[in-house]
N, C-alpha and C positions, 0 to 999 in steps of 0.2 A: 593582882591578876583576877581574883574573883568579883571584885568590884568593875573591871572592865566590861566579865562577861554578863554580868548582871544586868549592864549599862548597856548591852549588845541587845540584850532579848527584851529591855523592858522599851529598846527603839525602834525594834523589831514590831513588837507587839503595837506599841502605838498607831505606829505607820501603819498595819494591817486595819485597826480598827478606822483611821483616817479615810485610809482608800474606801473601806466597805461604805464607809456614813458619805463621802462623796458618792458614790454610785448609787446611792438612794435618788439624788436629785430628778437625772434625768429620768430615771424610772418612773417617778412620779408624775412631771411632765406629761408623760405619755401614755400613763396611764390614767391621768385625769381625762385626757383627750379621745378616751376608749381603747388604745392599744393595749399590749399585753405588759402587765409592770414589770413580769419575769422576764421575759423575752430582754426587754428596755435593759434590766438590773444585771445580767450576763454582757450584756452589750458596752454595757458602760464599765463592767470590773475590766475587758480587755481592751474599748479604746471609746475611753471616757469622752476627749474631746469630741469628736465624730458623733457620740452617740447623745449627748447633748443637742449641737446642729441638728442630728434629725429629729431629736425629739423637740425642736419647736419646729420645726419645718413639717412636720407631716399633718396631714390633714384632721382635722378633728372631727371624729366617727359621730359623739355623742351632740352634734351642732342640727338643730331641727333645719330643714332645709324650705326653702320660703317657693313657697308654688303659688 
């Protein structure tokens, strides 16, 4: 029994750390791009796919623009 629950929290724990280090990606994405990384890193802990898509989709702020 104690080894079960040991085996509960220590895949618990994993998974937690899994999710957070995925939701670095698209943050970073968009934060290279001039957006806000924090903004990006909320966005992606609640709907990571999605917030991926936008983070190459949107425009890049930090792009000198050619006049």
């Amino acid at each position: 029994m104690l080894v079960a629950s040991i085996g509960w929290w220590l895949g618990s724990i994993l998974f937690l750390i899994i999710w957070i280090a995925i939701a670095f990606w698209p943050a970073r994405v968009a934060g290279r791009k001039g957006h806000s990384f924090f903004g990006f890193f909320l966005f992606s802990l609640v709907f990571f796919p999605a917030a991926l898509i936008v983070a190459y989709l949107v425009q890049d702020r930090n792009a000198t623009a050619i006049a």
